[in-house]
C-alpha beads as a LAMMPS data file, in Angstrom:
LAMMPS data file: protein, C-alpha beads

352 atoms
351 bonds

1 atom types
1 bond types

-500.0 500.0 xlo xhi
-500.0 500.0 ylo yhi
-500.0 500.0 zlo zhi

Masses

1 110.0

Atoms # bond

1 1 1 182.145 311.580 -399.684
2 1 1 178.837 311.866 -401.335
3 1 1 178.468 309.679 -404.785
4 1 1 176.326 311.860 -407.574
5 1 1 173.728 309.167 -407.542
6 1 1 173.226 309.715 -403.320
7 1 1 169.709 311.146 -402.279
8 1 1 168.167 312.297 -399.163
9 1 1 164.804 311.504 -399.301
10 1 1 161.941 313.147 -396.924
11 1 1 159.623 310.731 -395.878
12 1 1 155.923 311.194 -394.214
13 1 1 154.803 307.522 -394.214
14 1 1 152.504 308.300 -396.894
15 1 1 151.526 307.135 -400.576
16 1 1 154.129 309.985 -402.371
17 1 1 157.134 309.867 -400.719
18 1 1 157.405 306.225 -400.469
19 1 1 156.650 305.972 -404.495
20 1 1 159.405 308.276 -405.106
21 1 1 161.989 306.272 -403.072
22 1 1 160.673 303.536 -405.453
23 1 1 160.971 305.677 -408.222
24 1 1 164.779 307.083 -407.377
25 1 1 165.775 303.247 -406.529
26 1 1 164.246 302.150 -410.416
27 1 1 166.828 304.843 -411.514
28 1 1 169.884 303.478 -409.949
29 1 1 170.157 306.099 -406.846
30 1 1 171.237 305.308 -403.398
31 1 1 168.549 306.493 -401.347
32 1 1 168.704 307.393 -397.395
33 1 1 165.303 308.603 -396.180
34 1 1 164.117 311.089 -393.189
35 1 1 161.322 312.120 -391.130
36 1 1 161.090 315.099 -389.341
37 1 1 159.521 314.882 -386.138
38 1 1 157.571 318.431 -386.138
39 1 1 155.131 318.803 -383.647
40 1 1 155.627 318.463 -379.703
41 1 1 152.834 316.077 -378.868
42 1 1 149.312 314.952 -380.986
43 1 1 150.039 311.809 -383.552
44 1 1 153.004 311.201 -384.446
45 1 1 151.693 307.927 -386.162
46 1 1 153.504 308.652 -389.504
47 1 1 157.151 308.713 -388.196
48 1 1 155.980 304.758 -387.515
49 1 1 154.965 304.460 -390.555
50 1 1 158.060 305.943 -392.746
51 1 1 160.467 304.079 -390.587
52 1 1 158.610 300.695 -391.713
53 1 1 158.278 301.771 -395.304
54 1 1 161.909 302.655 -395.376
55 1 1 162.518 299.121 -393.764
56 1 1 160.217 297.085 -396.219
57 1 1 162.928 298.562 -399.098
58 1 1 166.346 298.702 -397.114
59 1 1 166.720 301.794 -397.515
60 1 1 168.705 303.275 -394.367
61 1 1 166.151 306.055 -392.543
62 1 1 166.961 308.455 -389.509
63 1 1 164.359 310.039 -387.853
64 1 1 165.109 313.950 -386.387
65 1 1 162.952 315.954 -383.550
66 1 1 162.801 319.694 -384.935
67 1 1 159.787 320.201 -382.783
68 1 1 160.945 323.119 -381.022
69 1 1 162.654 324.862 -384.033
70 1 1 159.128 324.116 -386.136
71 1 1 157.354 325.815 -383.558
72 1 1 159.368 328.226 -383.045
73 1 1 159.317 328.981 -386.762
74 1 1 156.151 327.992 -388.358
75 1 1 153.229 327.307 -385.037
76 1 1 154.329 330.606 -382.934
77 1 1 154.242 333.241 -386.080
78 1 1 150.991 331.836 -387.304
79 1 1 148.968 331.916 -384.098
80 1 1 150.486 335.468 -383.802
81 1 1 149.424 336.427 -387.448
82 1 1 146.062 335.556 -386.871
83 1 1 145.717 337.315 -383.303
84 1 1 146.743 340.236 -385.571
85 1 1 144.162 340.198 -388.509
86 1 1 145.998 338.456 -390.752
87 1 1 145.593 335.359 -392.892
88 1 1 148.944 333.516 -393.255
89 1 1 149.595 330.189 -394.870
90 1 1 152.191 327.918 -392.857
91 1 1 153.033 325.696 -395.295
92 1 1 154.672 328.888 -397.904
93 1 1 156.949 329.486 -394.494
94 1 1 157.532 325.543 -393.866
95 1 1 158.812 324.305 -396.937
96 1 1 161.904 326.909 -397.072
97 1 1 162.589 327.938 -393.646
98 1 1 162.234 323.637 -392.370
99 1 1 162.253 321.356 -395.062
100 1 1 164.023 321.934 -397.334
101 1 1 166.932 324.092 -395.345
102 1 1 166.647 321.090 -392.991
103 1 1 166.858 318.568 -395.823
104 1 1 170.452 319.763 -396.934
105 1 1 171.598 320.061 -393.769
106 1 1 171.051 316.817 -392.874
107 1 1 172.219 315.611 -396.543
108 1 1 175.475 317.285 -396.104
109 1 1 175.624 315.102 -392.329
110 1 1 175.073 311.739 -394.236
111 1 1 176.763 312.101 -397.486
112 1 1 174.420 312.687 -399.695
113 1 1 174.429 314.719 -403.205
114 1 1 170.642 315.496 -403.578
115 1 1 168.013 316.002 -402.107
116 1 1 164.247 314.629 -403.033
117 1 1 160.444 314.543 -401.809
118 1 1 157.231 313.453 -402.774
119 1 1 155.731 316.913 -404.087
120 1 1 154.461 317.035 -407.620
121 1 1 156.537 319.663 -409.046
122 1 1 159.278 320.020 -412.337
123 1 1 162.199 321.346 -411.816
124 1 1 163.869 322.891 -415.307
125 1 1 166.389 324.657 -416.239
126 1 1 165.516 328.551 -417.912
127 1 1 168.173 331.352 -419.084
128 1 1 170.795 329.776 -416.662
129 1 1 168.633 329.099 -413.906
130 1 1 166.781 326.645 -412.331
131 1 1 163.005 326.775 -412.110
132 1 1 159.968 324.844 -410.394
133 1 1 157.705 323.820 -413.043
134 1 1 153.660 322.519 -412.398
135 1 1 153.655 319.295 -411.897
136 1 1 151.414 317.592 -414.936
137 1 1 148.192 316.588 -412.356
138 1 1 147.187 319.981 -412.020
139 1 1 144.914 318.600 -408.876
140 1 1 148.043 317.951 -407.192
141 1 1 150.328 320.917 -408.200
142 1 1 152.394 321.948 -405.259
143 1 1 154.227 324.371 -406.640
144 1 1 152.650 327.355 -405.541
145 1 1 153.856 326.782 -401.570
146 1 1 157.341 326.217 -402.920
147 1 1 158.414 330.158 -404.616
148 1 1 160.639 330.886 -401.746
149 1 1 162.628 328.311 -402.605
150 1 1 166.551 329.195 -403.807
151 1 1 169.072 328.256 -406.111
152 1 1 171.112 326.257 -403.897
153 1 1 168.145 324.224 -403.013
154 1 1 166.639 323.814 -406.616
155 1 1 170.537 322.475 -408.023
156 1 1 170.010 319.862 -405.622
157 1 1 166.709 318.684 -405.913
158 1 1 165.432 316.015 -407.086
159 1 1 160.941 315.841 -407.623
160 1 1 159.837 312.650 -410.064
161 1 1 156.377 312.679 -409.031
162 1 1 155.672 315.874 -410.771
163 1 1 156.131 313.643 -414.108
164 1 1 152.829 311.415 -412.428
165 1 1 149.212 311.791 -411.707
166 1 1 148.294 311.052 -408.641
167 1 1 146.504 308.184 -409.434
168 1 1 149.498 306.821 -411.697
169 1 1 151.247 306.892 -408.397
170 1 1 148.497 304.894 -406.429
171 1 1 148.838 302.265 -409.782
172 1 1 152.814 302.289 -408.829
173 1 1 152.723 301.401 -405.379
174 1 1 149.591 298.987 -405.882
175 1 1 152.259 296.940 -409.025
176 1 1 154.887 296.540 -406.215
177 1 1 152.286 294.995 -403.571
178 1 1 151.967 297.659 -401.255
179 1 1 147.952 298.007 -402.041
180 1 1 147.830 299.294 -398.003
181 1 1 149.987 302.357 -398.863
182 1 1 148.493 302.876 -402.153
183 1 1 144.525 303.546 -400.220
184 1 1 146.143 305.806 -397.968
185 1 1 143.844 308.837 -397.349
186 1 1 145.588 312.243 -398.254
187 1 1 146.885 314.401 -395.813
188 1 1 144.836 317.277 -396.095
189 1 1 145.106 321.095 -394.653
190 1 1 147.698 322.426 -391.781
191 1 1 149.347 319.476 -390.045
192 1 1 149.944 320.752 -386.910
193 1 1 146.486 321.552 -386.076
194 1 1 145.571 318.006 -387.041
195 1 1 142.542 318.439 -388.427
196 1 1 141.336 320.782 -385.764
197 1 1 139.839 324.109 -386.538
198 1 1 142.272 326.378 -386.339
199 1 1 140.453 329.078 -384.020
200 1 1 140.908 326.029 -381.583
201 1 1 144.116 325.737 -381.706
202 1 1 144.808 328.934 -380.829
203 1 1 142.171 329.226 -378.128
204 1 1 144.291 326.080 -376.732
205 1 1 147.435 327.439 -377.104
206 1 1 146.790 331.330 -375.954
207 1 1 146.494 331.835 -372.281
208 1 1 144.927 335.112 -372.660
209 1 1 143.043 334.387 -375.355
210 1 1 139.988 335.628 -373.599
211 1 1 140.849 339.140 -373.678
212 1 1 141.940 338.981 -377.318
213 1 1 138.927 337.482 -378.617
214 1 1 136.276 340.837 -377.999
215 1 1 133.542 342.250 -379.194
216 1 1 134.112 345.301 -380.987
217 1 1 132.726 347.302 -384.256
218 1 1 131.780 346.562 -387.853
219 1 1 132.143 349.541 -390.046
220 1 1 131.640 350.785 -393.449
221 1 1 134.222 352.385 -395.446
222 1 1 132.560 355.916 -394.122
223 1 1 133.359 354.762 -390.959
224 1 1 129.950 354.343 -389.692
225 1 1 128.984 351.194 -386.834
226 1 1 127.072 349.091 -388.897
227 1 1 127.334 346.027 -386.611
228 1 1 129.612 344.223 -384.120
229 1 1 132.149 341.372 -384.579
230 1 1 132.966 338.658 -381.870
231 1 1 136.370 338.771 -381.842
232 1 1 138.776 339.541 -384.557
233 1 1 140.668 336.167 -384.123
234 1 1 137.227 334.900 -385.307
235 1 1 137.424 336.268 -388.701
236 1 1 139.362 336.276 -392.386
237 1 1 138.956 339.038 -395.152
238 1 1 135.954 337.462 -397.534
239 1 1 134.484 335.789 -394.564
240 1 1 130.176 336.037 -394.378
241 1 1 129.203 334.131 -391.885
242 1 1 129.053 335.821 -388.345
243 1 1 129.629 339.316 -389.746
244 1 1 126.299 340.900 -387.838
245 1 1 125.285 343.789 -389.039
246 1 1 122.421 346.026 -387.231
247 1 1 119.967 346.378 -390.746
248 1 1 120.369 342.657 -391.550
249 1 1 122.041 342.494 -394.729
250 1 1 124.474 339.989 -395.690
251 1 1 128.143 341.742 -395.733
252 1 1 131.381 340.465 -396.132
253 1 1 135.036 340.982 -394.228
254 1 1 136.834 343.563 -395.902
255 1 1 139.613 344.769 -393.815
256 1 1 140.768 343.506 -390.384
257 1 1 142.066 346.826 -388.010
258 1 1 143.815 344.785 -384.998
259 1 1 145.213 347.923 -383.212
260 1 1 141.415 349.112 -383.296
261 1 1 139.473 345.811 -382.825
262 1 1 137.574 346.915 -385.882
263 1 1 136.181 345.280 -388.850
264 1 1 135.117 347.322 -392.030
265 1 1 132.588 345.105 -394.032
266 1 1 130.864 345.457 -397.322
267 1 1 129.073 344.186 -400.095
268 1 1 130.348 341.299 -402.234
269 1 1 131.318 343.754 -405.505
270 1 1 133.723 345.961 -402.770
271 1 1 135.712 343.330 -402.011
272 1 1 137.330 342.790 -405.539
273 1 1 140.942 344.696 -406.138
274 1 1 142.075 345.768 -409.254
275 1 1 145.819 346.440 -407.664
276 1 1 147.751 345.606 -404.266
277 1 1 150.642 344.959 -403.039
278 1 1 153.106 342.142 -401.438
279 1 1 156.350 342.303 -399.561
280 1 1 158.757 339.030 -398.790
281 1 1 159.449 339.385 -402.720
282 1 1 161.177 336.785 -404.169
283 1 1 162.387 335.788 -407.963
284 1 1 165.733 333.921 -408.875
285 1 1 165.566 336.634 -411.199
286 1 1 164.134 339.658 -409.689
287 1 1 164.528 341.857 -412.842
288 1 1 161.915 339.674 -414.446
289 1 1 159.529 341.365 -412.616
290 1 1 159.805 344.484 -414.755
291 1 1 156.007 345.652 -415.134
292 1 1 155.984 345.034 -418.890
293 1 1 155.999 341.342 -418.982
294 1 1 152.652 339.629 -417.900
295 1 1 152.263 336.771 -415.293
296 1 1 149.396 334.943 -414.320
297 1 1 148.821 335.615 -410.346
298 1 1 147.942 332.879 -408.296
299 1 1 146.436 333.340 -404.736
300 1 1 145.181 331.030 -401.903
301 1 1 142.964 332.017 -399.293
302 1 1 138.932 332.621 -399.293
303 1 1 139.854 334.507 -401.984
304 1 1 139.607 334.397 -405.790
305 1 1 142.320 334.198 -408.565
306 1 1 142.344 336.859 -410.700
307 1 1 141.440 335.653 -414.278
308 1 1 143.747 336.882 -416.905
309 1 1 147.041 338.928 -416.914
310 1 1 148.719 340.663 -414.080
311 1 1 151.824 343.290 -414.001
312 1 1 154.499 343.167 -411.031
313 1 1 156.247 346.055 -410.799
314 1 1 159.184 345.546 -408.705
315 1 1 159.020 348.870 -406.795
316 1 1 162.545 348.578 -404.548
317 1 1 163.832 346.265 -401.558
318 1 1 161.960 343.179 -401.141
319 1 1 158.350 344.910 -402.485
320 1 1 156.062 345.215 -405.493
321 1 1 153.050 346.178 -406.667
322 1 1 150.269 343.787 -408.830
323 1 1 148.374 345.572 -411.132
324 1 1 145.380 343.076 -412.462
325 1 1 143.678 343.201 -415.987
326 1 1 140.674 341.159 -414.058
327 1 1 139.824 341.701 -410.494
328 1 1 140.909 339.737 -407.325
329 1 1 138.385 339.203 -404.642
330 1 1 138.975 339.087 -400.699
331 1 1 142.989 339.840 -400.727
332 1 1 143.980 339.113 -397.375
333 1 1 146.922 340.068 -395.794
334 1 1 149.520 337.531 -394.953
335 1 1 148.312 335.136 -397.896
336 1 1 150.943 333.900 -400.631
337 1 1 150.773 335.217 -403.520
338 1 1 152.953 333.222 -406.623
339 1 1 153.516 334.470 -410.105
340 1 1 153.737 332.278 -413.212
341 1 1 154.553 332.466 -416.477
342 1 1 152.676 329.802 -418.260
343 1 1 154.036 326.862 -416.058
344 1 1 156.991 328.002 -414.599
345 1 1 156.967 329.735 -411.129
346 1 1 158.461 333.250 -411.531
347 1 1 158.840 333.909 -407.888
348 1 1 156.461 335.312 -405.214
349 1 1 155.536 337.588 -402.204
350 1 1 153.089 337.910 -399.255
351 1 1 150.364 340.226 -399.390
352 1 1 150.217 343.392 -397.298

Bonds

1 1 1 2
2 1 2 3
3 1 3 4
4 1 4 5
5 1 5 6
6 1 6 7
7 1 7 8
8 1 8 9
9 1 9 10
10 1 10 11
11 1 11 12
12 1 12 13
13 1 13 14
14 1 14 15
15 1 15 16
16 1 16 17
17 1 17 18
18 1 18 19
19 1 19 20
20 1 20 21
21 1 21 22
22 1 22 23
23 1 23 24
24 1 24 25
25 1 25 26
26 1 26 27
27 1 27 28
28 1 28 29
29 1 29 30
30 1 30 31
31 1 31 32
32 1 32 33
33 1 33 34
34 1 34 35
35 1 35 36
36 1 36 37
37 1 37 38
38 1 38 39
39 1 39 40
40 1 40 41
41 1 41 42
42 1 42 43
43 1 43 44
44 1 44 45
45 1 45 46
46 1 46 47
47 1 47 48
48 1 48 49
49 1 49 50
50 1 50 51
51 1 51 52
52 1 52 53
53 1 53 54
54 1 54 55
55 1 55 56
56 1 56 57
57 1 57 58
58 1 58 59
59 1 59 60
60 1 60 61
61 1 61 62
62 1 62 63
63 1 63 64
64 1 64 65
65 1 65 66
66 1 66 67
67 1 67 68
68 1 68 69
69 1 69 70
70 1 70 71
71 1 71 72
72 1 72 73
73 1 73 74
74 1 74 75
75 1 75 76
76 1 76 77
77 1 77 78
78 1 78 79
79 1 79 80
80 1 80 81
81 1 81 82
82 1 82 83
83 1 83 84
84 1 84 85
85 1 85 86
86 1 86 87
87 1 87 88
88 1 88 89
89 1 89 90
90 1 90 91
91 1 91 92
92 1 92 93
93 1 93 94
94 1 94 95
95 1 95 96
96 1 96 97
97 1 97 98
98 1 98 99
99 1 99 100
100 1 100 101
101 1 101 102
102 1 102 103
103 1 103 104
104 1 104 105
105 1 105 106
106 1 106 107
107 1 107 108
108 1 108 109
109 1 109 110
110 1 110 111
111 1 111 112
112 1 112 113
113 1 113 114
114 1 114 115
115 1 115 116
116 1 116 117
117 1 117 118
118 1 118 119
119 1 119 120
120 1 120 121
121 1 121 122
122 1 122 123
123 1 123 124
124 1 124 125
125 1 125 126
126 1 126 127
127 1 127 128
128 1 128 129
129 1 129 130
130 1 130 131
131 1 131 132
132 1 132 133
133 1 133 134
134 1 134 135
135 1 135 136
136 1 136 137
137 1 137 138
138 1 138 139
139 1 139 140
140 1 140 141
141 1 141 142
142 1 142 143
143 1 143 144
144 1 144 145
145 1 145 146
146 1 146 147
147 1 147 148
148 1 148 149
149 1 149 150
150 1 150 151
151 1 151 152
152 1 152 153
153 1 153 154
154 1 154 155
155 1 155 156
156 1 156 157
157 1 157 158
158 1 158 159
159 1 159 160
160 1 160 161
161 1 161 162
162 1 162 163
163 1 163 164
164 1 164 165
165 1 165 166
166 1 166 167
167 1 167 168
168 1 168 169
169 1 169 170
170 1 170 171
171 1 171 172
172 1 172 173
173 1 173 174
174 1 174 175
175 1 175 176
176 1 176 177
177 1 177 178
178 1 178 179
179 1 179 180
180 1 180 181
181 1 181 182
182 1 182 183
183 1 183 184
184 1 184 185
185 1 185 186
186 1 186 187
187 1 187 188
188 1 188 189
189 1 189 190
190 1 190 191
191 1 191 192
192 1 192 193
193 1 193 194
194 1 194 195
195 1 195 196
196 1 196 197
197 1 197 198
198 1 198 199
199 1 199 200
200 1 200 201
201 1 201 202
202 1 202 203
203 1 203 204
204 1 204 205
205 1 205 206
206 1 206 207
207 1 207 208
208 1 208 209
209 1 209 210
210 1 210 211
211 1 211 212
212 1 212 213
213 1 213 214
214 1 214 215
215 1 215 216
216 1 216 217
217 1 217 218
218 1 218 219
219 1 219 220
220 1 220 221
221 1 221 222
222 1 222 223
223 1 223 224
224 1 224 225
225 1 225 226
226 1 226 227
227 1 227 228
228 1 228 229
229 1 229 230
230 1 230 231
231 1 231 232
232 1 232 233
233 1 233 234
234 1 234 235
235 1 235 236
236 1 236 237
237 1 237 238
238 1 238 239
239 1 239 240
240 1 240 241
241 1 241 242
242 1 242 243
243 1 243 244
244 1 244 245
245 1 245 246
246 1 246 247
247 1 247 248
248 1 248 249
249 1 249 250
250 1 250 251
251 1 251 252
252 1 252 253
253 1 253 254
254 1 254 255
255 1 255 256
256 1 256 257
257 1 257 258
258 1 258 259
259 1 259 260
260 1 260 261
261 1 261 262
262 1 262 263
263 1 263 264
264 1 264 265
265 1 265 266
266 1 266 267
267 1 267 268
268 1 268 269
269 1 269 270
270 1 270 271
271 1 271 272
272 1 272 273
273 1 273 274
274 1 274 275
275 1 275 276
276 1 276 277
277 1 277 278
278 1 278 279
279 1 279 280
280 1 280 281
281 1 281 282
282 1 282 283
283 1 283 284
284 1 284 285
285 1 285 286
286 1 286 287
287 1 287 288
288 1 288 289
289 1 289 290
290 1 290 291
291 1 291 292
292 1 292 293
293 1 293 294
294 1 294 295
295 1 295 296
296 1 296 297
297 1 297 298
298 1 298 299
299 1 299 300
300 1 300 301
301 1 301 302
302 1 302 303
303 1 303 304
304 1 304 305
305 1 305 306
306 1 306 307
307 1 307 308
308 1 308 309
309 1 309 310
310 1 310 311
311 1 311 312
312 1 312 313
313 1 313 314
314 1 314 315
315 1 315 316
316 1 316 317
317 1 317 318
318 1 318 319
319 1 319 320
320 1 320 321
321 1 321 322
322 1 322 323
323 1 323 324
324 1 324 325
325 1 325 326
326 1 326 327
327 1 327 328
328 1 328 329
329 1 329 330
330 1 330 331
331 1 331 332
332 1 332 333
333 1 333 334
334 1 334 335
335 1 335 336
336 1 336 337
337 1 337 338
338 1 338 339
339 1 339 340
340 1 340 341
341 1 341 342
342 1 342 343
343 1 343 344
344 1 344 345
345 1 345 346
346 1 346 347
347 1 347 348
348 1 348 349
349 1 349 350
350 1 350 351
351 1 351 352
């Protein structure tokens, strides 16, 4: 039967979640750690790694292959996004559909009350519910990949790192002796392309990818050629480079037409949006999103954040609309988008 101070603990082999088993052991909680063995073949290095860390602390650690539900999942939807024009972000998928779903799966298999990782985010309590909160580095906030995630998952959860800065947490693990993991390098972009570009990847992992990748046009929003692309897998919305145009002057991706193998392109200033709109909409409390309340909007991508307010008005289903008081620039579709009032993450969507 699982005690109320039992935690599941997801562990990379890196500097954060080995500092938070430290920190959850300093606070009297029995902690059982796991690593998720997510992609079929490349370096697996860091499943070494965690199992030794867990080791060096006695805590007990089980290591799990979910390669081919990851990839079925997360690797197979985002090569097919991009063949199709869009610009998604795995990692807004990962974190709710794999870890964390896997997480209290496998805490419910090993008796375990909560559980934890290393991402620096707050969770709070507001009206009743339970909300992610920035973490306090706001160079390490994580909480915009994490607005899909649920009640049931948040009423578990356990995040002390989002109470650190990162460099408090280097300080931690350096005051126990382990100065190794404390100069560990961050683990930066998509981890399953491991560090290659992701074009790459797909080329690598599309047997026709040949016969996707094609010349075709570059229009303006008249419709007129203007230029020709290489491919469309070969571009984002807001991307410059490569976009060849038949006068010579510098244009940027505005709109990706798959079906077509078309690009429209134009000038810096037509790429900003004062409006758009996302679907996958998500809020523990969806009537929040009224249209009179403003949020601050927060996108990833090529893309800028709009400065300033922003107005979701939940339309119907699982859709909205963003009106902006500043404009956005390069809105792609298939990027996250995350609402936030002040600190606390209101919910989120994808944009169309």
């Amino acid at each position: 039967m699982a005690t109320d101070k039992s935690v599941l603990l997801g562990m990379s082999g890196g500097t954060d979640s080995f500092v938070t088993a430290l920190l959850l052991k300093d606070e009297g909680y029995h902690v059982k750690g796991v690593t998720f063995k997510m992609w079929r073949s490349g370096d697996n290095s860091h499943i070494t790694q965690a199992e030794e860390l867990a080791a060096s602390i006695g805590i007990e650690h089980k290591v799990i292959d979910i390669s081919d539900h990851f990839d079925n999942t997360i690797v197979s939807p985002f090569v097919d996004q991009y063949l199709n024009g869009r610009t998604p972000n795995p990692c807004a998928y990962c974190n709710p559909l794999i870890k964390w779903d896997m997480m209290l799966s496998v805490a419910d298999e090993m008796d375990c009350r909560y559980v934890s990782t290393g991402h620096y985010i707050r969770i709070k309590d507001f009206n009743g519910l339970k909300y992610i909160y920035k973490g306090i580095d706001p160079v390490k906030d994580q909480s915009y990949f994490l607005w899909r995630l649920n009640q049931n998952v948040l009423n578990r959860a356990i995040t002390p790192l989002g109470d650190y800065t990162k460099e408090q947490v280097r300080n931690i693990a350096r005051e126990r002796g382990y100065s190794e993991v404390a100069g560990k390098k961050e683990s930066m972009g998509i981890c399953f392309l491991q560090g290659q570009n992701y074009r790459d990847y797909i080329e690598a992992r599309v047997p026709d990818f040949a016969s996707r990748a094609v010349k075709g046009d570059v229009v303006n929003e008249s419709g007129e050629i203007i230029g020709e692309h290489n491919g469309i897998v070969n571009y984002t919305v807001g991307q410059k480079r490569d976009v060849n145009c038949f006068d010579g002057r510098s244009r940027y991706v505005k709109k990706i037409d798959s079906d077509r193998n078309i690009i429209l392109a134009g000038s810096k200033q037509e790429l900003n949006c004062m409006e758009f709109v996302v679907d996958d909409l998500y809020a523990a409390n969806v009537d929040e999103l009224s249209g009179s309340k403003a949020f601050t909007t927060i996108v990833r991508g090529l893309g800028l954040n709009p400065k300033g307010d922003s107005f979701v008005i939940h339309t119907e289903g699982n859709r909205a609309t963003v009106k902006l008081t500043n404009p956005a620039w390069a809105m792609a579709p298939g990027q996250p988008v995350a609402f936030y009032d002040g600190e606390r993450l209101v919910g989120g969507g994808v944009a169309v």
